[in-house]
N, C-alpha and C positions, 0 to 999 in steps of 0.2 A: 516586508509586511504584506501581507494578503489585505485584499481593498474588501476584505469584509470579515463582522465577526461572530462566524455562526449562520449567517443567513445570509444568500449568496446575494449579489444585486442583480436587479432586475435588467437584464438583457434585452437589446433588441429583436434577437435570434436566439433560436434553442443551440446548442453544440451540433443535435444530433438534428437538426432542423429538416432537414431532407428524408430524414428515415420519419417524421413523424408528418410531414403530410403527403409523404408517399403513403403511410399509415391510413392516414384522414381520405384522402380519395380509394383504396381500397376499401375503406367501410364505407364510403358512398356508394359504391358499387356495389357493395353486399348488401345495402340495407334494403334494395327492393328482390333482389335475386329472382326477377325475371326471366335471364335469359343468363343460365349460368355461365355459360361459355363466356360470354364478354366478361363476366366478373374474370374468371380466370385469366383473360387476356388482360385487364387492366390487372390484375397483383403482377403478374408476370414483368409487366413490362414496368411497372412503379419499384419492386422489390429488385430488379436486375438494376438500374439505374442508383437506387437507392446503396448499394453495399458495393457496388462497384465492377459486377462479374460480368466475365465474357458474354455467359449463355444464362437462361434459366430455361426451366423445360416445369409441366404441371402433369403428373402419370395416377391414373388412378389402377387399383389392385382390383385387378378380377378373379375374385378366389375361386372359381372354378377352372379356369388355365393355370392357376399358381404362378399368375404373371404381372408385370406391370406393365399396363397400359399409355405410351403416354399420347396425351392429348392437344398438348400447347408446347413449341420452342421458341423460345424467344431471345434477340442479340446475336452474336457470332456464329453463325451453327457451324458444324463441324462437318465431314463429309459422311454427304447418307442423309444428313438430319433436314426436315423439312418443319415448316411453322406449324402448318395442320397436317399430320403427318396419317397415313392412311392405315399402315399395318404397322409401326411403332412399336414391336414387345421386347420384354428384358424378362424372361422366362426366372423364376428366382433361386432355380437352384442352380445358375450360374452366376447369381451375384450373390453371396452369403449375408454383405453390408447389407444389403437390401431388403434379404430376406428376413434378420435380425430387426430392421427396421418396421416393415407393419406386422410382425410376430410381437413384438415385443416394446414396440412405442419407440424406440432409442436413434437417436439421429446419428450419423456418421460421417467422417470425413477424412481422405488421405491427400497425399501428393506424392508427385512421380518417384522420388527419392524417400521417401520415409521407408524406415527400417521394417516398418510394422504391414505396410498394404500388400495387398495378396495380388495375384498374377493379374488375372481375371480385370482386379480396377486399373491395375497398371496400364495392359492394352489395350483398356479402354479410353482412357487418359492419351496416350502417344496416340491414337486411331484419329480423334479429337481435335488431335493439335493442341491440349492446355496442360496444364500445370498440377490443378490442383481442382478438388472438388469438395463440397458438403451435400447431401440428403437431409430431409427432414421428414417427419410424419404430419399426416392430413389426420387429425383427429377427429372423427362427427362423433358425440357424445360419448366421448371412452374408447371409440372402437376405430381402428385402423380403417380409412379410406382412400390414401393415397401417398404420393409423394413429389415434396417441391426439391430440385432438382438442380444446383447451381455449382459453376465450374472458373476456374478462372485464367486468364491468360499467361502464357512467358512471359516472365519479366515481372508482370504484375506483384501490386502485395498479395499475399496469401489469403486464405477468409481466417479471420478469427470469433472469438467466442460471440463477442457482439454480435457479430453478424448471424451466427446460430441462433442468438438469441431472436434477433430480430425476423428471420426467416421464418423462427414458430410461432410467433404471434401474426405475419403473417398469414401461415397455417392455419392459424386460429381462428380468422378472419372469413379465410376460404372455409372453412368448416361451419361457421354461421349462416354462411350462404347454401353451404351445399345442403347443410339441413333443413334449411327453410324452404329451397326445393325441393328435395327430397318428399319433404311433408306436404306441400302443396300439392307436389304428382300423385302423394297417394289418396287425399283428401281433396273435394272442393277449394279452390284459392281462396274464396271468398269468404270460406267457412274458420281460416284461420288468420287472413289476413285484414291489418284495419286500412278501410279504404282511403279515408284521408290522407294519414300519414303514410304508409306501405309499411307498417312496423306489424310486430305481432300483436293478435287483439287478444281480449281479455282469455276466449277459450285457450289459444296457442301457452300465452302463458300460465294460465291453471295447470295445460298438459305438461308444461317443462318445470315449472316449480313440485307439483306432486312426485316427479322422478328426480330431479334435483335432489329432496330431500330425502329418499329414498336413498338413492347416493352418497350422500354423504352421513347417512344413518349405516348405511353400509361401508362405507371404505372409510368410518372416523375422517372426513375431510371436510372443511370451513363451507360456510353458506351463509351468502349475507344476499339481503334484496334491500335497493334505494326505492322508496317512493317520490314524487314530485310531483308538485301541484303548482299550474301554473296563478300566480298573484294577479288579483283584479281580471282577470278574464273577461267579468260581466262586466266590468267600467269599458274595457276594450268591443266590445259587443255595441253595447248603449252607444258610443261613442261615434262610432266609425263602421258600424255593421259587422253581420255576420261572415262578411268574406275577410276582414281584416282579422277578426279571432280565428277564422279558420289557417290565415296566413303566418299567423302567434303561432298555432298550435306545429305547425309543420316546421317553423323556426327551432320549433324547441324539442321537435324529433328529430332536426340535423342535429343540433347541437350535444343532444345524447347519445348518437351514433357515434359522433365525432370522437366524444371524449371517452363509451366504451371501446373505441378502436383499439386505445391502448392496452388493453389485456384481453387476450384472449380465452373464450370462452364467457361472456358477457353477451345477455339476450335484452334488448329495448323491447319494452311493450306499449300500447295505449290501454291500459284499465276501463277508461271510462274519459265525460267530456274533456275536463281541465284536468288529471292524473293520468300519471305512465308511471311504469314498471321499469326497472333493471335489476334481470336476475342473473349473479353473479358467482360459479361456484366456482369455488378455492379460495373466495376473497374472503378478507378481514373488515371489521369497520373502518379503519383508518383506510384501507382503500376505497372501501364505499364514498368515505367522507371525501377522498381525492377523488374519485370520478364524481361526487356533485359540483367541488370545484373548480373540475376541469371544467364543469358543463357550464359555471356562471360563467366562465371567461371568453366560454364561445361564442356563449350570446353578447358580451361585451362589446367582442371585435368585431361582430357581423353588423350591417350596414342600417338596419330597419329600426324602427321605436323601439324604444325601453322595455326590456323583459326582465321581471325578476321572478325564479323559482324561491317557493319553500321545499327542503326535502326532509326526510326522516330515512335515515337508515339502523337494520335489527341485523343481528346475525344467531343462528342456531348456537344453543349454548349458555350455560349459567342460566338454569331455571325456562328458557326459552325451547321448547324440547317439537314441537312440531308445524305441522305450517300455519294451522290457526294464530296460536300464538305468537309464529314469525312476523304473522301479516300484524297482527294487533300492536306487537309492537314498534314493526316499523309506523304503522300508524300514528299509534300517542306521540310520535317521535317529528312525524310529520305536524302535529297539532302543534307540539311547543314551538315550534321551528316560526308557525302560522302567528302563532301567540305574541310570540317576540320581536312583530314586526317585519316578517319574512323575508325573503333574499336570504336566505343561506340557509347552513344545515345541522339538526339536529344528529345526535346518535341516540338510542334508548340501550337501555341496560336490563339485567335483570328483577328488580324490586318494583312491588305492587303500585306504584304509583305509575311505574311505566305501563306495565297492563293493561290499565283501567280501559272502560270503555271511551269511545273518544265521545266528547262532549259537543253540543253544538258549536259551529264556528260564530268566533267573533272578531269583528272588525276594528276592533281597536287598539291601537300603534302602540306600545308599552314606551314609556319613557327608559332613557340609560341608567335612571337610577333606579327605577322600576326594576330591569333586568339585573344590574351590579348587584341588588338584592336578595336577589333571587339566588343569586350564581353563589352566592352567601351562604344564605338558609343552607343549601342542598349542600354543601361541600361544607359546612360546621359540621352536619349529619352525619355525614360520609367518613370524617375525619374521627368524630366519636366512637362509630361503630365497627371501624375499620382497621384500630390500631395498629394492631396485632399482622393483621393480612397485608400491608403495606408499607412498601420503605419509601424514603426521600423523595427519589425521581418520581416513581408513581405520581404523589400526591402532589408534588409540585405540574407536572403536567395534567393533573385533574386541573389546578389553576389555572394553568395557562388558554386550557380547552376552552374552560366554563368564560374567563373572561375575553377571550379572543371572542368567540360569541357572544357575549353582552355588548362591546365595545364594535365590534366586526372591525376588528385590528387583520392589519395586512399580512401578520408574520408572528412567530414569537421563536423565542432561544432557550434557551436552560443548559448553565454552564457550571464548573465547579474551581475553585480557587484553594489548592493544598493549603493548609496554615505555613506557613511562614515560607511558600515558596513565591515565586517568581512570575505565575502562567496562570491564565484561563484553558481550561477544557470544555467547549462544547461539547455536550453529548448528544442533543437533544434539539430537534428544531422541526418548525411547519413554517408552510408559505400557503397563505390560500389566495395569491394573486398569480405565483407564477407558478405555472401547468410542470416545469420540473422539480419542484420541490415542495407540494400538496401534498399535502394530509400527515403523517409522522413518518420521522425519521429518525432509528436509536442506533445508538451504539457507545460503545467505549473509546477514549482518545480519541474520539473524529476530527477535531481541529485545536489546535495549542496556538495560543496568543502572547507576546506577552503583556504584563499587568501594567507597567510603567509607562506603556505609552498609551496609555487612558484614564487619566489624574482621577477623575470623575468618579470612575468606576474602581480605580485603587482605592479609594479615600471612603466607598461606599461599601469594599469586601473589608477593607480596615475596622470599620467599624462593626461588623458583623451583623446587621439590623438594619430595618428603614429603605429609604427610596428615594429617586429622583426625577423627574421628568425632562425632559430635554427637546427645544424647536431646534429643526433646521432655522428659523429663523432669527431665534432670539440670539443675536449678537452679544449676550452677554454669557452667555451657556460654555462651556468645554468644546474649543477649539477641537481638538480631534471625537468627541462625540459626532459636534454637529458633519465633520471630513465624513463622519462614516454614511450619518445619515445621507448625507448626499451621492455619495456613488452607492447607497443602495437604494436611492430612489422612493426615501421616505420622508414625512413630515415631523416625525415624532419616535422618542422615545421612553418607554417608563418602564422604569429598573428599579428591582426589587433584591435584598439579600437577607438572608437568614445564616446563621452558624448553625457548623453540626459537628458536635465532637472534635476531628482531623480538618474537615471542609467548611466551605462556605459557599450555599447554593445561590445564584447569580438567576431570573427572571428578565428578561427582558420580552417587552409586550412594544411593536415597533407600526406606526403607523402612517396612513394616507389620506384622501381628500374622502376616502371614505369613511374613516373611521371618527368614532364618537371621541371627545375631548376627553383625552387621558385624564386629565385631573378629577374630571368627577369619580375615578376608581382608585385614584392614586391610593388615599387611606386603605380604604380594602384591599388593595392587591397586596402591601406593605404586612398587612393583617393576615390575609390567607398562606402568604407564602410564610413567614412565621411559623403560624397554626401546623403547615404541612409539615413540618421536622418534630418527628414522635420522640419522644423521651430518652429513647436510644436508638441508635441508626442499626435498620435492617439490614438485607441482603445486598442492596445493591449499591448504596453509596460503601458499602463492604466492600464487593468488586471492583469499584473505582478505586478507590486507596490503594486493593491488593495489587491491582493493575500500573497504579502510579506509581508505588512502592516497588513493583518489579522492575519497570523500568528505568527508575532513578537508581537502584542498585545493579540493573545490568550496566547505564553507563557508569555510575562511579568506579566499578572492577574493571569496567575495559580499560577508563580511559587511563589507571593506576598500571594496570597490566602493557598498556603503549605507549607508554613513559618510562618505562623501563625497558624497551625494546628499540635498538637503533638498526635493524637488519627487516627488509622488509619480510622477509622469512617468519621472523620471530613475529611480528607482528600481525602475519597471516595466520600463524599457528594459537596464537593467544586468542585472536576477536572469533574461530570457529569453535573453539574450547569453549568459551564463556556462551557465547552464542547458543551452541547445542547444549548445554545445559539449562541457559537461562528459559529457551524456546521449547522444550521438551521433544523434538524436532526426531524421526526416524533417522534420520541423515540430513549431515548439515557441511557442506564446501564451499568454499573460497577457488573460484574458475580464474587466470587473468590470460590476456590476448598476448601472445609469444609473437615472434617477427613476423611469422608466416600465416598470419593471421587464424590460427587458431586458439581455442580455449584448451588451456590445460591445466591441471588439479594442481595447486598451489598448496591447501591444506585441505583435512577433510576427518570429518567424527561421525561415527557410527557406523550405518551401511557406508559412508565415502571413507572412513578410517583404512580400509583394508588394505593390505600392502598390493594387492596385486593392482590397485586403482592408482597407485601412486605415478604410473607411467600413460594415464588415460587422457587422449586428445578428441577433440570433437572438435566441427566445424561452428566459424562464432555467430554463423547465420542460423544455428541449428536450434531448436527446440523452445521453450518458455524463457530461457536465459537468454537466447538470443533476440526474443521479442525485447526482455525488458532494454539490451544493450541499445537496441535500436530506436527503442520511444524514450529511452533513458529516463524511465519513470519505475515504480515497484511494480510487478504482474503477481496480482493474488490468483488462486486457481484452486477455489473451494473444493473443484472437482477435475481430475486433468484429464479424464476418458470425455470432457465436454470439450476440449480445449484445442482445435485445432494445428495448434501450432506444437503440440508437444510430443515430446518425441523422449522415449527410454532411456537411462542410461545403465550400463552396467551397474547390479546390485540393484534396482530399483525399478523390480518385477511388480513387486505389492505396494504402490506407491498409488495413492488415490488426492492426495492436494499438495500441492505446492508455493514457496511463496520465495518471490526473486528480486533483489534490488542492486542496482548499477553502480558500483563503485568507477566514479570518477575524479581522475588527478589533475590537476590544471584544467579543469572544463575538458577533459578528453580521455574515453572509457578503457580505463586499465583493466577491470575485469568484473565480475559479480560475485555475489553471497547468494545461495542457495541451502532452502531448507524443503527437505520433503519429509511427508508423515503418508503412514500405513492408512490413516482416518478418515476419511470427508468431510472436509468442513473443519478440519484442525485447525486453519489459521484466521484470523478474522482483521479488520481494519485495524484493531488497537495492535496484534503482532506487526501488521504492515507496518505501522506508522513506528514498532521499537527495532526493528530491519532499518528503515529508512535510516533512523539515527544512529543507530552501530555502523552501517555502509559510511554515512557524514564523518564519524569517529576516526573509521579506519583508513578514510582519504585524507584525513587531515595528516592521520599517522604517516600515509605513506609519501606524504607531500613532504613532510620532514625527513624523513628515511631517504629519500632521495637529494634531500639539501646534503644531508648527513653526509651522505656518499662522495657528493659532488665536494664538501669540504675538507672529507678524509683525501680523494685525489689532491687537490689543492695541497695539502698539506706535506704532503708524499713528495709532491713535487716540490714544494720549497725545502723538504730534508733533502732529498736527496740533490738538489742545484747545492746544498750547504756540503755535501758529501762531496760530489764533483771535484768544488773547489779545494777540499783539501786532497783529495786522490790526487787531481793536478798538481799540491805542493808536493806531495811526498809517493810518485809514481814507483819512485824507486822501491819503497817499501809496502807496495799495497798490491801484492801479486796476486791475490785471490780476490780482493774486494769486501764490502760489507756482507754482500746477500747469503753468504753460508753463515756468517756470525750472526745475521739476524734471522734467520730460519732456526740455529740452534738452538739462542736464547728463549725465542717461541715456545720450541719444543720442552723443554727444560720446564719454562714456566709452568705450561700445562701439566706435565707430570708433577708439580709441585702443586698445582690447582691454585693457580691464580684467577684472578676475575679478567673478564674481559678488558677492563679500561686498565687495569693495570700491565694487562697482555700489550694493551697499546701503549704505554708509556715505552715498555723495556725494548717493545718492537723500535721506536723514535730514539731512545739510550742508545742501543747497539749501532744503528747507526752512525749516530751523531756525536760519539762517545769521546770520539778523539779530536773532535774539532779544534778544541784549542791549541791543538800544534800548529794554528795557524798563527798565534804568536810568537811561536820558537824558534829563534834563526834558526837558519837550515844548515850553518857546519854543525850545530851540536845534535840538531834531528837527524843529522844523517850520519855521525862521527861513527865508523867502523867500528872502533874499539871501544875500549870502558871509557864511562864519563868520570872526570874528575870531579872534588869535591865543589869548586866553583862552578862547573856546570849543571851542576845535577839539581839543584835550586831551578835552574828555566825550564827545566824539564817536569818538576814536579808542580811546578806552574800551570802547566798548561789546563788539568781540570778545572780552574778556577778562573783563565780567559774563558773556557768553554764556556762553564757558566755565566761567564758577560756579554757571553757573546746570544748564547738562545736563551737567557730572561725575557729579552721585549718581545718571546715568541709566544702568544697566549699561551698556543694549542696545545704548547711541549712545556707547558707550566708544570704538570707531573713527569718528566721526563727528564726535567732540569736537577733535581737532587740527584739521581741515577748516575749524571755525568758528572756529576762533583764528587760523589763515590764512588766512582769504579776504580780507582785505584787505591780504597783500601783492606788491610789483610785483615785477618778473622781474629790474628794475636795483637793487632796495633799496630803493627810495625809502616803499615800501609802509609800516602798522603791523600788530601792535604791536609785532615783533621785530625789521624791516628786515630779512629771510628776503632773499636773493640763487636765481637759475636756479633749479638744481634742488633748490637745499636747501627750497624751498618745496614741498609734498606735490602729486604731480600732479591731487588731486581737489582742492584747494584754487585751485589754475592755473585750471582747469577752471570751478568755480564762479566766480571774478573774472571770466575774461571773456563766461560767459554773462549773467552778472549786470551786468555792465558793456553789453552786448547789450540788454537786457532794459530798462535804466534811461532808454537814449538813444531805443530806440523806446516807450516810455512815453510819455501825456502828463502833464506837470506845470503843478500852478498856474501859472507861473514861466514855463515856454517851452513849444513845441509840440514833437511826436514825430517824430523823423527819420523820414525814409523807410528802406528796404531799405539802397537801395545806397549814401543816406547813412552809416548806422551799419553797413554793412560796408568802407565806406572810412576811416572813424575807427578801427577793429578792426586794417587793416591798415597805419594810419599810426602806430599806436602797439606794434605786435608788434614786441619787442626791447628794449622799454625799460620799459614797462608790463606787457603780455602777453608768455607765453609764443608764442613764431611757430609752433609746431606745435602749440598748441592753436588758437589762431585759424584756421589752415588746416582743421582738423578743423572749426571750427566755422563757418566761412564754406562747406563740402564737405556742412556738414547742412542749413545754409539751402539750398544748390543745390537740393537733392535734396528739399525744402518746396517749396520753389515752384511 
């Protein structure tokens, strides 16, 4: 069980903690961009540190030499390379990556050995002394400026996509800076710059929101601006003077440097006294809403008096069409914010009440039930007029928005519960305390729980309706409720469910020391989330089902399909069958690690189908498959031309995303599943997460498949120690042994088309067929001549010691009738039961006349060994009375085909 559900707990440390205030001190350094050189020395040496690489280097392009410049190296240099290096050029029509890269915005990267890198980076790399490299682009407002430059050591790990990622926000970083100088140089500093904080002043921002929007009126791309006003400023003033407000104001232009650090392309401004700007393009509100967020938490952890912002953020779009408008209604957005109490943040939308003009400010605190009514009124409205336009999730995350802000709860979730199944599905979750998981977060299957180990919460999706609240405190509450709240570092929780049709959507609103007392919303949230399920479920709880329903029927076919498969073979070829079709996948294989530690093609559909892939090895450290074997996690790869570590394989020229998960057998990597698609962006979290569980299917399979094996050896061996023993009694007569009368039988079978398991009975019969001469004395087992009518009773005995003898053998339970009939005839005449046609078993048919085969080309004491066609004309002189005629045919059709 995962120590959380839906909403991760609150950690001491971020994962990626190093890369983010390596982050945080590169936007310190950029927020004044004095003296750009030093900024570029501090990204350089924060970003090398941060992802792990040998070197980094900072080059800018001088399109009049058609070269790159560089400027700064930083870490291991290589020979030749110096920190501030004097004449540094990389001319670009001798690096193609390069040139591609400020021609065309696209980052690049190789290593010594990929199949793909061209001469040129190759002996650049050996020249170097390293391994492996990425580039990225310096972007100053759309337009190619430079290049960050990082490589990495022998031995080291590789760079991968994170790390691309993170080097262009980086980039991003240095592009805020270089712009702000850039502009400086060409204008007065003073003229764009605000002298208190060193952010951009009012003019700077008017110039970059007017082209902003222009921007994105031109390129259709997102434009969102946060406002923020800092609370009580004048109390702060009155107070404590005007250096201490001036002290607030600069607190709270680190704190919004800080938090737009994280994406790049985000400008801080100063507006005016207590208001700043952050103009944002490519963002969404829900990223607006996470950088106000981020920015409370900054202020939280920094060291000084209490600072709370109101913010409003607006984005271009739906009725909001240019910047008057943008500004107006990040504004009204900022007023409610102010309205309700402030410390935190508004979003506005598009309808006239958000436009309006803003109204004088007022100073008075709204009560929570004030607000909870509010969050009411507006979402009754919304809910009336919306029906049509909105499904489930929508409207229930309208709920959870509106009262997260009424209540200033810590968190919330939205999950879904199949009817009659088993599991919770979060799709759906925010955190506005912790800086990794602010503002929204959607998707499909994002996390599976299951239902039974949360009484609580089962007995709340049971009933389809209603709600509960829950203290970590209250000792009389759901033992594993309050478990959760505590390792997520909360106070409280209030859970809300509704039925819809197939589902049942699940609300949770989860809180801290800051948040308002759940119960005064308990009724209404109970109410709203109700209200949000419209009369018939739209698009997306559609999706959900379709999605649930795909992967409960891709595992029911697997796991029915690996249950009838005891060869790990079979079992490889079944789960890539089902797989490629279930996935819709361009190409989809099954890789596993052979002695010599490479991957080689087990099974494979579509582009991997091809006969000539059948003999394809690769090395297991190679490519996206090798990543996954090695973090032994799923590697998604929206895009694999972004992807560092990936590398081609045969057939999969046009291959643009891939998705790869670790098949491991006893905790140790047998091999992977791979699917690739023609698409970008084919695969998403909910594919991963039905990968993950087909890979879990097919280990379990192969975990069996290898018992199987290990049992079938076992077995083998105790036939054959049983075989031994009777060879030992009767050496004299067993001049050939079993192993051609069980290869024939085999043989035979299959041309008669037996099933497998019966294949193995008749395989364990032939063997073991005779065992029961191990109760026949041995003058009459071995008497030269004809047996008399007193002997011939012990001899016809022996199929039925046989069978006393391997009963207590589970394994040869179907192999037991076989040996109690193999001696008899197809007219009756046979023992021990005088069996007639077909009431005689046809492995038993089968073993009599191979074994009757077997006996006449023999040699014996007694007489010499027919020839072929002799003991194939005996075969066919007694078929109908003795033998079966269509097994003898069968069996005269394998000799042909021997010969």
């Amino acid at each position: 069980m995962e120590p959380s559900r839906g909403i991760a707990a609150a950690p001491n440390e971020s994962p990626a903690g190093s890369e983010r205030e390596a982050l945080l001190r590169v936007a310190a350094a950029a927020a004044g961009a004095a003296d750009l050189e030093e900024v570029l020395e501090v990204a350089a040496e924060e970003a090398r540190a941060a992802i792990g690489a040998a070197s980094l280097s900072v080059s800018r392009w001088e399109r009049d030499a058609a070269a790159l410049r560089t400027i700064i190296n930083v870490g291991d240099l290589g020979p030749g390379e110096e920190r501030y290096p004097a004449n540094e050029v990389h001319p670009l029509s001798e690096y193609r990556a390069a040139e591609r890269l400020v021609l065309e915005g696209q980052p690049y990267f190789n290593s010594v050995d990929a199949q793909t890198i061209d001469e040129v980076s190759m002996r650049r790399l050996r020249r170097l002394g390293k391994e492996s490299e990425v580039g990225v682009p310096i972007l100053v407002e759309g337009e190619a400026w430079g290049e960050v430059y990082a490589t990495t050591a022998p031995g080291e790990p590789r760079f991968r996509s994170e790390d691309v990622r993170f080097l262009e926000t980086v980039a991003g970083q240095l592009a805020v800076a270089i712009g702000r100088a850039e502009l400086f140089s060409r204008v007065s500093r003073l003229a764009y710059e605000d002298s208190l904080t060193g952010l951009a002043n009012r003019r700077a921002l008017e110039e970059r929101l007017n082209r902003a929007v222009a921007r994105a009126d031109g390129r259709g791309t997102a434009l969102s601006v946060l406002l923020c006003d800092v609370d009580e400023l004048k109390a702060i003033n009155d107070a404590h003077g005007h250096d201490a407000g001036d002290r607030a104001l600069r607190r709270v232009a680190e704190a919004l440097v800080a938090a737009a650090a994280e994406r790049p392309g985000n400008l801080v401004g100063r507006l005016s006294g207590d208001e700043f700007c952050v103009v944002m393009e490519g963002a969404t509100l829900e990223q607006a809403r996470a950088l106000a967020n981020a920015t409370f938490a900054n202020l939280e952890q920094d060291e000084g008096p209490s600072l709370l912002l109101s913010c409003g953020a607006a984005a271009l779009g739906r009725g909001v069409d240019d910047l008057a408008e943008l500004m107006r209604a990040a504004d009204a957005a900022l007023y409610r914010a102010k309205r309700h109490g402030g410390g935190q943040v508004f979003t506005a939308g598009s309808r006239a009440s958000d436009l309006a003009p803003r109204p004088e400010r007022r100073t008075m605190r709204r009560t929570t039930e004030e607000r909870v009514r509010e969050a009411v009124n507006e979402l009754t409205e919304r809910f009336s007029d919306d029906l049509k336009q909105e499904g489930p999730l929508e409207r229930i995350e309208a709920v959870a928005v509106a009262l997260s802000e009424a209540l200033n709860t810590a968190a919330w979730a939205i999950s879904f519960a199949p009817d009659g199944g088993e599991t919770i599905h979060t799709v759906s979750t925010a955190d506005d305390r912790d800086k990794r998981l602010e503002g929204l977060h959607l998707g499909l299957d994002n996390e599976v729980y299951p239902v039974a180990e949360y009484p609580a919460t089962a007995q709340l999706l049971e009933c389809g309706e209603g709600g509960f609240v829950t203290r970590v405190s209250d000792e009389s509450a759901d033992r594993a409720e309050r478990a959760l709240l505590e390792l997520l570092g909360r106070t409280g929780v209030l859970a809300c469910a509704a039925a819809d049709n197939e589902v049942t959507w699940l609300l949770e609103l989860y809180a801290d020391q800051r948040t308002a007392p759940l119960e005064e919303a308990f009724v209404e949230a109970a109410l709203l989330v109700r209200a949000a399920i419209p009369p018939r479920s739209p698009r997306k709880s559609a999706a959900l089902r379709q999605r649930w329903a795909r992967q409960v029927q891709l595992s029911n076919v697997l796991g029915a399909r690996l249950s009838d498969q005891t060869s790990q073979e079979g079992m490889a070829q079944a789960t890539v069958e089902e797989l490629h079709g279930a996935m819709g996948a361009h190409a989809t294989a099954l890789v596993r690690l052979d002695d010599d530690g490479l991957l080689e093609m087990v099974a494979g559909a579509g582009a991997f189908g091809l006969p000539e892939l059948r003999d394809f090895k690769m090395p297991a450290e190679r490519g996206l498959v090798g990543r996954c074997l090695r973090e032994r996690r799923v590697v998604l790869a929206p895009d694999v031309l972004r992807e560092p570590d990936y590398s081609p394989a045969p057939g999969s020229a046009d291959v643009c995303s891939e998705l790869d998960a670790p098949v491991l057998v006893d905790g140790k990597p047998w091999g992977a599943l791979s699917l690739q698609s023609t698409r970008a962006g084919a695969f998403d979290e909910g594919d991963a997460h039905m990968l993950r569980a087909a890979a879990h299917q097919l280990s379990a399979g192969l975990r069996l498949a290898t018992l199987h094996e290990r049992l079938e050896r076992a077995q083998r061996g105790t036939a054959e120690a049983l075989r031994a023993a009777l060879d030992a009694r009767a050496a004299a007569t067993a001049e050939e042994g079993p192993t051609s009368l069980v290869q024939r039988c085999d043989a035979v079978g299959r041309r008669l088309c037996m099933e497998e398991d019966q294949l193995a009975a008749l395989r364990h019969a032939a063997t073991l067929h005779d065992i029961g001469e191990l109760g026949v004395p041995e003058a009459i087992l071995n008497k030269p001549g004809p047996l008399t009518d007193e002997e011939r009773p012990a001899i016809e005995r022996h199929p039925l010691i046989g069978e006393g003898i391997l009963s207590p053998l589970e394994f040869l339970a179907d192999a037991v009738p076989l040996v109690r009939a193999a001696h008899e005839r197809w007219d009756g005449s046979g023992y021990p039961d005088g069996l007639t046609g077909e009431e005689i078993p046809l492995g038993a048919r089968i073993l009599f006349a191979c074994d009757a085969y077997e006996s006449m080309t023999a040699k014996r004491p007694y007489r010499a060994a027919l020839a072929r066609e002799e003991a194939v004309a005996e075969l066919r002189r007694v078929a109908g009375t003795q033998l079966d005629p269509s097994v003898v045919e069968a069996l005269v059709e394998t000799l042909s085909g021997a010969a």
